[in-house]
ROGU-995052 format. One line per 5 residues: number of its first residue (from 1); their letters; for each residue y, x negated, z of N, C-alpha, C. Coordinates in steps of 0.1 Angstrom, whole numbers, plus 2048, in hexadecimal, padded with zeros to 3 digits. Layout:
BEGIN
NUM = A = Y/X/Z/Y/X/Z/Y/X/Z; ...;
END
This chain:
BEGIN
1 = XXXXX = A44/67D/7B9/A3A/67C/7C4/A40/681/7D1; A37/688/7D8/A39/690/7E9/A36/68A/7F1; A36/68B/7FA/A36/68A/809/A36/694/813; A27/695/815/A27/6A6/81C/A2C/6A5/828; A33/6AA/82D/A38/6AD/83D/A2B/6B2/846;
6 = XXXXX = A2B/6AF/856/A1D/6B5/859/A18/6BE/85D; A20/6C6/858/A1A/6D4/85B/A15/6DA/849; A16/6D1/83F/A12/6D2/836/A0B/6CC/830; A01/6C2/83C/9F5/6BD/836/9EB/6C0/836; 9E5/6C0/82B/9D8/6C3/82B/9CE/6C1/832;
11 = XXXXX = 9C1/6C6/82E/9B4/6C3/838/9AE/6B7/833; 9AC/6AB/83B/9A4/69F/83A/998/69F/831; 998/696/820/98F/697/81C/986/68E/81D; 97A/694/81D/96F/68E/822/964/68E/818; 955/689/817/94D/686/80F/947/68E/81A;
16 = XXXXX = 93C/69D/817/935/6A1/81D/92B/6A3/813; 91B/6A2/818/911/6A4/811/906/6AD/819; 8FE/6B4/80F/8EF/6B8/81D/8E3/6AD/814; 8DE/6AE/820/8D3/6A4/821/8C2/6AB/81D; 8BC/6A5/80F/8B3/6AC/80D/8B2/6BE/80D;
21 = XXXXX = 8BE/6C3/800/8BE/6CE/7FD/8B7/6D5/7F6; 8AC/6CC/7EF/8A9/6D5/7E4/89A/6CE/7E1; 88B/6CE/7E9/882/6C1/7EB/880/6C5/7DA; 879/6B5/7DB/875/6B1/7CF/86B/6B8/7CA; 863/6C2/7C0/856/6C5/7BF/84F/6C1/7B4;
26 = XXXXX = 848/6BA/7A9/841/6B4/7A5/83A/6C1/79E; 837/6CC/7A6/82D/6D4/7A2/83A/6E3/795; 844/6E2/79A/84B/6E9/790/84B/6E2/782; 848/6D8/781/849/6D2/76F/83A/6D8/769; 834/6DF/774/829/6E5/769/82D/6F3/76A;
31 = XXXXX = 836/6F7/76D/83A/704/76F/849/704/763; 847/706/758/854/708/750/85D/714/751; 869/712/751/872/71C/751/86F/721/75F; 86C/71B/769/86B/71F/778/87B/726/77C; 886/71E/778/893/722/77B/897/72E/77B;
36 = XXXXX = 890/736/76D/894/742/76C/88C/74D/771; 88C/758/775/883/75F/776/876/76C/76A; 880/76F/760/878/771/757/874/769/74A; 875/758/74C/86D/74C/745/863/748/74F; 864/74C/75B/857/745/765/84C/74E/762;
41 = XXXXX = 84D/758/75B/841/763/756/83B/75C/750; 83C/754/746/836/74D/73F/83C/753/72C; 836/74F/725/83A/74B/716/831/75E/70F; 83D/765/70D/837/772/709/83A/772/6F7; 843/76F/6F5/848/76D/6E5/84A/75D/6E4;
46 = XXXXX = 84B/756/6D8/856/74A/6D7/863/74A/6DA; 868/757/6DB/877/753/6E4/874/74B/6EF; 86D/750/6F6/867/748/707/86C/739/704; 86A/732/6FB/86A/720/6F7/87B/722/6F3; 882/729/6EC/88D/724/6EA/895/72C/6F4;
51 = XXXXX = 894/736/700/898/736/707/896/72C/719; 88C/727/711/885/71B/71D/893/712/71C; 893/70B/711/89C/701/70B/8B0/706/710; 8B1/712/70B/8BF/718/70A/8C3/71A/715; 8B4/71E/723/8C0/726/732/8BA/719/739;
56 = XXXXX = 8B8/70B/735/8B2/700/740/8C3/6FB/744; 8C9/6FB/745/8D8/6F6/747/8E2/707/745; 8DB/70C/744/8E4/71D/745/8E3/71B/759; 8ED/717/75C/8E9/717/76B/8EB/727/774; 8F7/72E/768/8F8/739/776/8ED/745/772;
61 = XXXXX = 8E6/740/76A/8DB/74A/766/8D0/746/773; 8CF/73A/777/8C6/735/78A/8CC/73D/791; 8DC/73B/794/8E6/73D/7A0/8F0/741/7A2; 8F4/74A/7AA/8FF/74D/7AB/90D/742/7B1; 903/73B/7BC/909/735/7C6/90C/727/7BC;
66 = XXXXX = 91D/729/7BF/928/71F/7B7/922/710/7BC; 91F/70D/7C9/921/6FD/7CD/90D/6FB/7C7; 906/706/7C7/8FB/700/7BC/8FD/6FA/7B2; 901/706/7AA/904/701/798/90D/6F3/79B; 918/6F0/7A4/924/6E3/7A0/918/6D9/7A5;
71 = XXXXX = 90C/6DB/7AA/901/6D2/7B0/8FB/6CF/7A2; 8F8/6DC/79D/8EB/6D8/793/8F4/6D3/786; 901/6D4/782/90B/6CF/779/90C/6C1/77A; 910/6BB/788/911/6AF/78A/904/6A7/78A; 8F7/6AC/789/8EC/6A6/78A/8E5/6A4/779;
76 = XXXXX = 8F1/6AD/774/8E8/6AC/764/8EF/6A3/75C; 8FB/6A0/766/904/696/75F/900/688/75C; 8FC/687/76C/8F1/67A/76B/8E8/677/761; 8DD/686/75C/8D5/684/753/8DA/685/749; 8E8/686/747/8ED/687/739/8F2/675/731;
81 = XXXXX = 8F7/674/73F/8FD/663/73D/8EC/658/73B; 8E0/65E/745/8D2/656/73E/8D0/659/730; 8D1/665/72C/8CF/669/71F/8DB/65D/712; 8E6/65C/718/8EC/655/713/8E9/645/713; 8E7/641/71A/8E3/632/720/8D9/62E/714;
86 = XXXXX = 8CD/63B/718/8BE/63C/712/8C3/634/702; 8CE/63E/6F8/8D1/63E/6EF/8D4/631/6EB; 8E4/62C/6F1/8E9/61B/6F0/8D6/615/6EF; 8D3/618/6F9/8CD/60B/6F9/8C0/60C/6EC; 8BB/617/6E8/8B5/61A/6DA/8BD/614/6CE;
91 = XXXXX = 8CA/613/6D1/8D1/60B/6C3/8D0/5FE/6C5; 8CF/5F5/6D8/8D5/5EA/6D2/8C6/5E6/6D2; 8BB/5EA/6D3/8AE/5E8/6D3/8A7/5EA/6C0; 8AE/5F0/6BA/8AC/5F1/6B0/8B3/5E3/6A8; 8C1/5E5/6AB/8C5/5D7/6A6/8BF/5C9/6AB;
96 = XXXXX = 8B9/5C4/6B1/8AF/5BF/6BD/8A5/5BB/6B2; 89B/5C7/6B4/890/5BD/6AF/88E/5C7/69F; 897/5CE/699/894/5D2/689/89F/5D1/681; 8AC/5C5/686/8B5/5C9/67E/8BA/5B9/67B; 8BF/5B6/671/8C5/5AA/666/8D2/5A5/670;
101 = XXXXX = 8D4/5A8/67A/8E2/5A5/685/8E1/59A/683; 8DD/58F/682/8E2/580/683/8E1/57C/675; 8DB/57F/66C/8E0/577/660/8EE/57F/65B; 8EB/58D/65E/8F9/594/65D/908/58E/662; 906/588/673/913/580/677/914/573/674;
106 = XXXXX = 909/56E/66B/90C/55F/660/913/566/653; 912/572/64B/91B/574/63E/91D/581/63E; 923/585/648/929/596/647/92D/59A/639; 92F/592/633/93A/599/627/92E/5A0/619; 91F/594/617/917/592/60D/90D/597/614;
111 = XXXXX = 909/596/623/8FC/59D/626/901/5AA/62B; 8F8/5B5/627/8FD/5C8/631/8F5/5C6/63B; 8FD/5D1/644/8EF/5CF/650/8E5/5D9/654; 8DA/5D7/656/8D3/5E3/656/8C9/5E2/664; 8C4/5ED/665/8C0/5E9/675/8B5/5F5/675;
116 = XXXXX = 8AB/5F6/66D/8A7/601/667/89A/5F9/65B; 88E/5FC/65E/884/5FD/652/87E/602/652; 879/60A/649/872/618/644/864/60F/63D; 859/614/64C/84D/610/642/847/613/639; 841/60D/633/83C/60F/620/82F/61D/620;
121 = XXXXX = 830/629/62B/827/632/629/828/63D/61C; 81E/644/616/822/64A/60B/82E/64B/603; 831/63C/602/83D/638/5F1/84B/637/600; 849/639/609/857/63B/611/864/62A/611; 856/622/60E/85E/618/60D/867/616/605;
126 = XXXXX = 866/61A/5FC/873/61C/5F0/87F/61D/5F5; 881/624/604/88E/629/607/895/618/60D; 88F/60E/60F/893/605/611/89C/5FA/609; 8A5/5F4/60A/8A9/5ED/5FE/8B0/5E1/604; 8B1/5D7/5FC/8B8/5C6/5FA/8C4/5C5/5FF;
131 = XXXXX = 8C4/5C4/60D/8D3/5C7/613/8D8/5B7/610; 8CF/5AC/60D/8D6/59E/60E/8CF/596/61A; 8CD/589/616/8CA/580/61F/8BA/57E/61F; 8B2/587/612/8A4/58B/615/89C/596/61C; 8A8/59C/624/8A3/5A8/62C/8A3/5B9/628;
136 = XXXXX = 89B/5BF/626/898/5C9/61F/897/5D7/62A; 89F/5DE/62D/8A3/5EA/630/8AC/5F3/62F; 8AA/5FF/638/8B7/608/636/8C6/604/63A; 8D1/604/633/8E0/5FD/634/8E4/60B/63D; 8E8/607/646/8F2/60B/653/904/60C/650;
141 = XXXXX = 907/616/656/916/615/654/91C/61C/660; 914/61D/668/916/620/677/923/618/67C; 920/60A/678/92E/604/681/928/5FA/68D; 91D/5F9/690/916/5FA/69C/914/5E5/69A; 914/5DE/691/912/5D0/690/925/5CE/692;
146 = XXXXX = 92D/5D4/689/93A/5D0/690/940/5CF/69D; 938/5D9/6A4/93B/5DC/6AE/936/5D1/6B8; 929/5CF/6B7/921/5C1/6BF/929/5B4/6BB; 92E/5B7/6B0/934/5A4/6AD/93F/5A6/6B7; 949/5B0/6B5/951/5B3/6BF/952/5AE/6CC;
151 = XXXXX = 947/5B5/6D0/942/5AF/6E2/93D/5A7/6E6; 939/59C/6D7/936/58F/6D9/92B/588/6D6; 91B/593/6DA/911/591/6D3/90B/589/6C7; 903/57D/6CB/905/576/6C1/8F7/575/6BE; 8ED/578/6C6/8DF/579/6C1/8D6/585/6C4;
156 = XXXXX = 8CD/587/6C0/8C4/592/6C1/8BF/597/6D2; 8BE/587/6D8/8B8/586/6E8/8C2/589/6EE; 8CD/58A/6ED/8DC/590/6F4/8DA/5A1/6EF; 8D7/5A6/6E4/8D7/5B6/6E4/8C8/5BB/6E9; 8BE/5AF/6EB/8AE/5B6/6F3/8B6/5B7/700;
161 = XXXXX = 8BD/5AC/706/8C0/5B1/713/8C9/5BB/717; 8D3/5BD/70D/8D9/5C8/711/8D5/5D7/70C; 8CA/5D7/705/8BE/5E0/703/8B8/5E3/714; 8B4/5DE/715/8AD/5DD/724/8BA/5E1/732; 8C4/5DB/733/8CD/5DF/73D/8D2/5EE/736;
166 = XXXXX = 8D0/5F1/72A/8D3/600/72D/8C8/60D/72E; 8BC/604/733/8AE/610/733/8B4/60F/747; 8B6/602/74C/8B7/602/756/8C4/60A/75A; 8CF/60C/758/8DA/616/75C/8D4/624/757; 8CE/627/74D/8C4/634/748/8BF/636/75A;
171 = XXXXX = 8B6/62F/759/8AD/62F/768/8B7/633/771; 8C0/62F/775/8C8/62D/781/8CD/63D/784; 8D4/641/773/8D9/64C/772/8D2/657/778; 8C6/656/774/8BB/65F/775/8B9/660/783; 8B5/655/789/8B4/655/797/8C1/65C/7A2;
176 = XXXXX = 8CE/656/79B/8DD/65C/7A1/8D8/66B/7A2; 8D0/674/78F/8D5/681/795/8CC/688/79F; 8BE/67F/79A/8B5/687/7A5/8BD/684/7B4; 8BE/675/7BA/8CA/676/7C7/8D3/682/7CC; 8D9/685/7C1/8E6/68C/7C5/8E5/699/7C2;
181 = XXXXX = 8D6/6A1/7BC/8CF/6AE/7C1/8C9/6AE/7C9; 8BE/6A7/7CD/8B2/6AC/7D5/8B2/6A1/7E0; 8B8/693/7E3/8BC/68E/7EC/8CC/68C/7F7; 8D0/68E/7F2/8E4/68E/7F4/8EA/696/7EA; 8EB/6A5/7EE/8F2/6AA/7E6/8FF/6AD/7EC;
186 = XXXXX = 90B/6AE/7E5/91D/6AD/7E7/91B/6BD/7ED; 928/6BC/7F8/926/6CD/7F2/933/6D2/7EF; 931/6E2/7EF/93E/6E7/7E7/94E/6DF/7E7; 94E/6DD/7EC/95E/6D5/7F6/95B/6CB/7E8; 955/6C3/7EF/956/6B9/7E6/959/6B4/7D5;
191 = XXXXX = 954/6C2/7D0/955/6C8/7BF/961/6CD/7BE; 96C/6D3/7CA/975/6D9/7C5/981/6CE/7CD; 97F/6BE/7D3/989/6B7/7D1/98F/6B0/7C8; 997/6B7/7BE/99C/6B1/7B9/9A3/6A7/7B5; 9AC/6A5/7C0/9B6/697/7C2/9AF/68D/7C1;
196 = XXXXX = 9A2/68E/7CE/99B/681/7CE/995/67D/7BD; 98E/68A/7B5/987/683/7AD/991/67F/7A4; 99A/683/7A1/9A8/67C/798/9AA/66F/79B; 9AA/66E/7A7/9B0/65F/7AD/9A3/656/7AA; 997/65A/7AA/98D/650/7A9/987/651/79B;
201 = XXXXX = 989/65A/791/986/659/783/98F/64C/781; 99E/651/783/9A9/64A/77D/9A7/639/77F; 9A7/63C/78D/9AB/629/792/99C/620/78E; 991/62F/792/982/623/793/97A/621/785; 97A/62B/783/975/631/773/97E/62C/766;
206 = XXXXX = 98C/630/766/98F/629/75B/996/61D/75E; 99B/620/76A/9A4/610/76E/99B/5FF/76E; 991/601/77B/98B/5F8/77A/983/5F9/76B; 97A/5FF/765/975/604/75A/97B/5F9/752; 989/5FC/750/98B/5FA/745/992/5E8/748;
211 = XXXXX = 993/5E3/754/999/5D7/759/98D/5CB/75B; 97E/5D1/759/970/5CA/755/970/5CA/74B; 971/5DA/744/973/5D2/735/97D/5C6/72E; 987/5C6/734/990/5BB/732/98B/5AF/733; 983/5AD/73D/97F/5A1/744/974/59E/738;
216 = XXXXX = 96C/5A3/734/960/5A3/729/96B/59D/71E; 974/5A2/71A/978/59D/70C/982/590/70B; 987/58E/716/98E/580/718/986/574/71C; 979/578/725/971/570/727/963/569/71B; 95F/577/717/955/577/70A/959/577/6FC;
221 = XXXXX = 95D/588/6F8/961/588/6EF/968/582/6E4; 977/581/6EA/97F/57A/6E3/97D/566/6DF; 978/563/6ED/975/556/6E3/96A/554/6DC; 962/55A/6DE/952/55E/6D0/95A/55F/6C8; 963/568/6C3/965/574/6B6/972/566/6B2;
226 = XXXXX = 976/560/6BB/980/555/6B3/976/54C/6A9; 96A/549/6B3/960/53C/6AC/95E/543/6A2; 958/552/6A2/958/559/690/95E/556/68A; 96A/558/689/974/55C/682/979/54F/67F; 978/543/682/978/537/682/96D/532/679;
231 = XXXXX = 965/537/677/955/531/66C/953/52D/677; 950/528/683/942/51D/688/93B/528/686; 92F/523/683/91F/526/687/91C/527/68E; 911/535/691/90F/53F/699/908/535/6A4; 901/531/69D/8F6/526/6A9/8FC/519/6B1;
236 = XXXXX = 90C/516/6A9/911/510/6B2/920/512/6BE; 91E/523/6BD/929/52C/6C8/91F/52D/6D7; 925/524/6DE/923/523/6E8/91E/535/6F2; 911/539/6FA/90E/542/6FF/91C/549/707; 915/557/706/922/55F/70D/925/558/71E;
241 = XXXXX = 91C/55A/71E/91D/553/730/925/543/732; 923/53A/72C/92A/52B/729/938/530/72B; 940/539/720/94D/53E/728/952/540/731; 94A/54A/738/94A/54F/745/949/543/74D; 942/539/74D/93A/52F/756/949/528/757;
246 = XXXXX = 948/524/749/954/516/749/961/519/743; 968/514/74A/97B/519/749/97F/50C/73F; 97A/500/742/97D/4F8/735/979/4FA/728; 96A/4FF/725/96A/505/719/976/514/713; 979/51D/716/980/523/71B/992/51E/716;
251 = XXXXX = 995/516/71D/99E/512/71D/99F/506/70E; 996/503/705/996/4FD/6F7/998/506/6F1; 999/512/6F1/99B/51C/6E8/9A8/523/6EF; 9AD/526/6FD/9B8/52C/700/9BC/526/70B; 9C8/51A/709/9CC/510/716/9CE/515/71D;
256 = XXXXX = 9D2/525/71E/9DB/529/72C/9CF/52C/737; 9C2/52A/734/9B6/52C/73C/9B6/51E/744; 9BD/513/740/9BB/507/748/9C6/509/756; 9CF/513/756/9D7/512/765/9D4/520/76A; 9C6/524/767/9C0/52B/771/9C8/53A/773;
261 = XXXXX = 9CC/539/784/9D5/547/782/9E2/542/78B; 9E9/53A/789/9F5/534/789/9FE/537/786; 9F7/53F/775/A09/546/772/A07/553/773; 9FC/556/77A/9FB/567/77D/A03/569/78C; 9FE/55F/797/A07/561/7A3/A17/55E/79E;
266 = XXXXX = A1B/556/798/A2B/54D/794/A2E/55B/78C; A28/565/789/A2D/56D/780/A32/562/771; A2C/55D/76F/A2F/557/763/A26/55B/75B; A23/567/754/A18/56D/74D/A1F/56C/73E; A25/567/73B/A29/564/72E/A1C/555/72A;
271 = XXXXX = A1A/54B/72E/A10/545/731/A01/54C/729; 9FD/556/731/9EE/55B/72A/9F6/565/71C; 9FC/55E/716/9FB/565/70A/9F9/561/6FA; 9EC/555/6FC/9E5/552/6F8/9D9/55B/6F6; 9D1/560/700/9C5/569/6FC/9CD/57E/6FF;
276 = XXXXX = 9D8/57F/709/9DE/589/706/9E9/58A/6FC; 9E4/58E/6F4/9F0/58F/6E7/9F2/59D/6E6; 9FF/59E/6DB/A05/5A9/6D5/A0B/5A5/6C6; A00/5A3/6BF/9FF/59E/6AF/A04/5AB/6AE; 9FA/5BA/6AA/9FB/5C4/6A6/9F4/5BE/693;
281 = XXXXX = 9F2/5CA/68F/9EE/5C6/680/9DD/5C5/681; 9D8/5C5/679/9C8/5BD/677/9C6/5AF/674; 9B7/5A9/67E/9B9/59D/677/9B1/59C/66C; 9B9/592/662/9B5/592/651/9A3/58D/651; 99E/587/65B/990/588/656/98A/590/65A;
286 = XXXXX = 986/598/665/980/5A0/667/983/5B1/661; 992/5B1/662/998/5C1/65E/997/5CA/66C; 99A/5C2/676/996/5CA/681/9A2/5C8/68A; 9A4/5C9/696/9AD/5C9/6A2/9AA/5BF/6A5; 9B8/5B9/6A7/9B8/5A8/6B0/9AC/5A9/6C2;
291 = XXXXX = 9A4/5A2/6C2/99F/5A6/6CF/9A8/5A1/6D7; 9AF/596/6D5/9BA/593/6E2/9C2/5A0/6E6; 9C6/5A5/6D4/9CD/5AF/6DA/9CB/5BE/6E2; 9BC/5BF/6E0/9B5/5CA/6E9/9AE/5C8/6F6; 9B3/5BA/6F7/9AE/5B7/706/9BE/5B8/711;
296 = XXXXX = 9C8/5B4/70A/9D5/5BA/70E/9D7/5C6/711; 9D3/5D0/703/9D4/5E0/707/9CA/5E5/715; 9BE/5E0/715/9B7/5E2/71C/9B6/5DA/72A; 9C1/5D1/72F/9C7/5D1/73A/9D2/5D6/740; 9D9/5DA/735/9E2/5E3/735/9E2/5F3/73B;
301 = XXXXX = 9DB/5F7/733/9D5/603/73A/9CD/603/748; 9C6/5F7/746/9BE/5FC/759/9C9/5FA/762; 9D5/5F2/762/9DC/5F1/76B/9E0/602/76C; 9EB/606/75E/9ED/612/761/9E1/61B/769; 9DA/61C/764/9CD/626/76B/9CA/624/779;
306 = XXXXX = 9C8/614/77D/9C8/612/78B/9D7/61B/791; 9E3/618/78C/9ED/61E/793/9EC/62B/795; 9E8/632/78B/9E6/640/78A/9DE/642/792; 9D2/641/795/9C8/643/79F/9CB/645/7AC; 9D8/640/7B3/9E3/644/7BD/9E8/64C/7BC;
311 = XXXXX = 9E9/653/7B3/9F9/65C/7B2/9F5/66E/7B8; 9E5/66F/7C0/9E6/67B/7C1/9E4/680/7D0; 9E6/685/7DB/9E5/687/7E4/9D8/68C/7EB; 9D0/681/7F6/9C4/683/7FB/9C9/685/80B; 9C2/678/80F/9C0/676/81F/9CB/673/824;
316 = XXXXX = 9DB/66D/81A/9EA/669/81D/9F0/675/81A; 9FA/672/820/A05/67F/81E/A0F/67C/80F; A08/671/80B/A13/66C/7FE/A09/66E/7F3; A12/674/7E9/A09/678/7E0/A0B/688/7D6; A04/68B/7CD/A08/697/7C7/9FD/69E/7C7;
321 = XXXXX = A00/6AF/7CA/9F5/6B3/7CA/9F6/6C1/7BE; 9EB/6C2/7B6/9EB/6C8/7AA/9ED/6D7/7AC; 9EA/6D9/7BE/9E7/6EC/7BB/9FA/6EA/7C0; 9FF/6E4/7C1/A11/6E6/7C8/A13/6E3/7B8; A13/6D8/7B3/A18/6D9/7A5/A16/6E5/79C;
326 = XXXXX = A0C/6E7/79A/A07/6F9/793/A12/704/79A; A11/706/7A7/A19/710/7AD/A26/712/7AC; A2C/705/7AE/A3C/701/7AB/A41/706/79D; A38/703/796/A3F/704/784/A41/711/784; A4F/713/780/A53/71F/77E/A5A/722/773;
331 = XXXXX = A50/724/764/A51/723/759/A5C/72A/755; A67/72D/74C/A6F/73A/745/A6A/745/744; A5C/744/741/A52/750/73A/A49/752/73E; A44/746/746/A34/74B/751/A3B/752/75E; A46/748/762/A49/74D/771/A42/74B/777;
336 = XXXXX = A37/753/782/A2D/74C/78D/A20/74F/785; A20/74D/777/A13/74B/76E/A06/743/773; A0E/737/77C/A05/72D/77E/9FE/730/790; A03/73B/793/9FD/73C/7A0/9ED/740/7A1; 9E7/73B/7A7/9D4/73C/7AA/9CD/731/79E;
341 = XXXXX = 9D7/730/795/9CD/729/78C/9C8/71A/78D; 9CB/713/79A/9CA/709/7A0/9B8/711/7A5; 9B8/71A/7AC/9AA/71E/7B1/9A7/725/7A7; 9A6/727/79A/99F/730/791/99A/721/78D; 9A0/713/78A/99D/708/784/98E/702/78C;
346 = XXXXX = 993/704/797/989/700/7A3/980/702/7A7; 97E/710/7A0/971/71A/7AA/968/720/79D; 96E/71F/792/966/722/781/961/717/777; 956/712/777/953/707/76E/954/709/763; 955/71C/760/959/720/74D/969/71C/74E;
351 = XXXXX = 96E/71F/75A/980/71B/754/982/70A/74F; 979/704/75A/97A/6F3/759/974/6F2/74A; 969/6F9/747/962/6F2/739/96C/6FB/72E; 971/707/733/977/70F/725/989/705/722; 98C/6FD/72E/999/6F6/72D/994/6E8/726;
356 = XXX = 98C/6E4/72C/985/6D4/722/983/6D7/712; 97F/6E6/70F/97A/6E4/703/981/6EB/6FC; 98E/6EB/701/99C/6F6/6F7/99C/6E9/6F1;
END
């Protein structure tokens, strides 16, 4: 790590935006293929429809101008993450109100799970079959019920709601990218700091990211998945939230939850290694990963990642910066190979996507 001297610091980074770059129009969604200029003709062959579809994200077929496209890139991302959202929440909505999930987390082993029925229209019903328990559908092997027991889910009204909070981040998404095109759009500067977005993928994205997730499986997860794996019955494992609420429930399944964080300031963290473990191996009833033990790994790592999220040089003089690293390396065989390619990285979204997708 450096320490720039000051005649070798950089220019102050900042968050610059323009304000209402691009108004909203309503009247172009009846205008298809507006973007391009020979699809705004209108539909002469059927190519017209699969080239509607093929140049709608072909950005430099709109524009030349680089801080557009990194505009209209970062705005499709948003629709890409609702698109995503949209999906989760179609599975846990399906498991919800068409799938065997709860008699399935009373006898995993004798009931299959299915989440899926195929109504009885011309003979189709046939494709359905006797998964166990009385319930008659298509058998799944998705993964998708191990997964929910995992994270604790213990009834159908826990995956409607979480059906529902992911139409709402869908929504949100949506709204982010319309925002950050046609209301507050970044501009060029912004797409080509790199330090900053390193430091805030790392520390905020996967660090914190992954340091809530922790907090989900020490708090929820793991002691649900103990009461499984213990036989109580489903109807008598206390709601996800009662955990969270109460530290004495909590603490009947892992004492070291009764002295709070005592032995986190005393540094006596030998103490919480009750719910953070390092078994290693599978546990014998499920066939799965200890969750104590992936709630370890997964504190483990956000610390790392938080640290990393420091490590690159912004608005401090402390810090490393990627185009002095590139420039310095002075390979046996490249020699000054690595010079410009700090700005070839920066200024080309085919270099950035042709390096992601080596």
């Amino acid at each position: 790590m450096t320490i720039s001297p000051p005649e070798r610091e950089e220019k102050k980074v900042r968050v610059v935006v323009d304000n209402d770059p691009v108004p909203t129009s309503f009247e172009l969604w009846a205008k298809p293929g507006h973007f391009d200029r020979t699809l705004s003709r209108g539909p002469k062959t059927t190519a017209w429809i699969w080239n509607l579809h093929a140049l709608a994200h072909d950005f430099d077929t709109h524009t030349s101008d680089l801080e557009d496209v990194s505009r209209k890139i970062f705005a499709a991302h948003f629709g890409h993450l609702s698109i995503v959202f949209i999906w989760l929440s179609g599975m846990l909505f399906h498991g919800a109100r068409f799938s065997n999930y709860e008699a399935w987390l009373s006898d995993p082993l004798n009931i299959k799970p299915s989440a899926q029925v195929v109504w009885p229209i011309v003979g189709q019903g046939i494709l359905n079959a006797d998964v166990g328990g009385g319930f008659h559908g298509i058998q799944i092997t998705s993964g998708f019920f191990q997964i929910w027991r995992g994270w604790g889910f213990t009834n159908s009204f826990q995956l409607y709601v979480t059906a529902i909070g992911g139409l709402v981040m869908a929504a949100l998404m949506l709204f982010a990218g319309w925002f950050h095109y046609h209301k507050r759009a970044p501009k060029l500067e912004w797409f080509q700091n790199t330090e900053s977005m390193l430091n805030h993928h790392l520390s905020v994205l996967l660090g914190c990211g992954s340091l809530g997730w922790t907090g989900h499986l020490i708090h929820v997860s793991a002691p649900i998945n103990k009461l499984m794996d213990a036989g109580v019955a489903i109807k008598d494992i206390p709601l996800p939230h009662e955990f969270i609420l109460n530290r004495d429930l909590l603490s009947e399944l892992y004492p070291s939850f009764s002295q709070g964080l005592t032995p986190f300031w005393t540094l006596n963290w030998g103490q919480y290694a009750d719910f953070l473990t390092f078994k290693g191996g599978l546990n014998p009833v499920t066939g799965g990963l200890w969750m104590t033990d992936i709630a370890h790994h997964h504190l483990a790592i956000a610390v790392i990642f938080i640290i990393a999220g420091h490590m690159y040089r912004t608005n401090w003089g402390i810090g490393h910066s990627i185009k002095e690293i590139l420039e310095n390396h002075k390979g046996p065989f490249t020699g000054e190979g690595h010079k410009g390619l700090y700005e070839n990285l920066t200024t080309s979204w085919h270099a950035q996507l042709g390096v992601n997708l080596a």
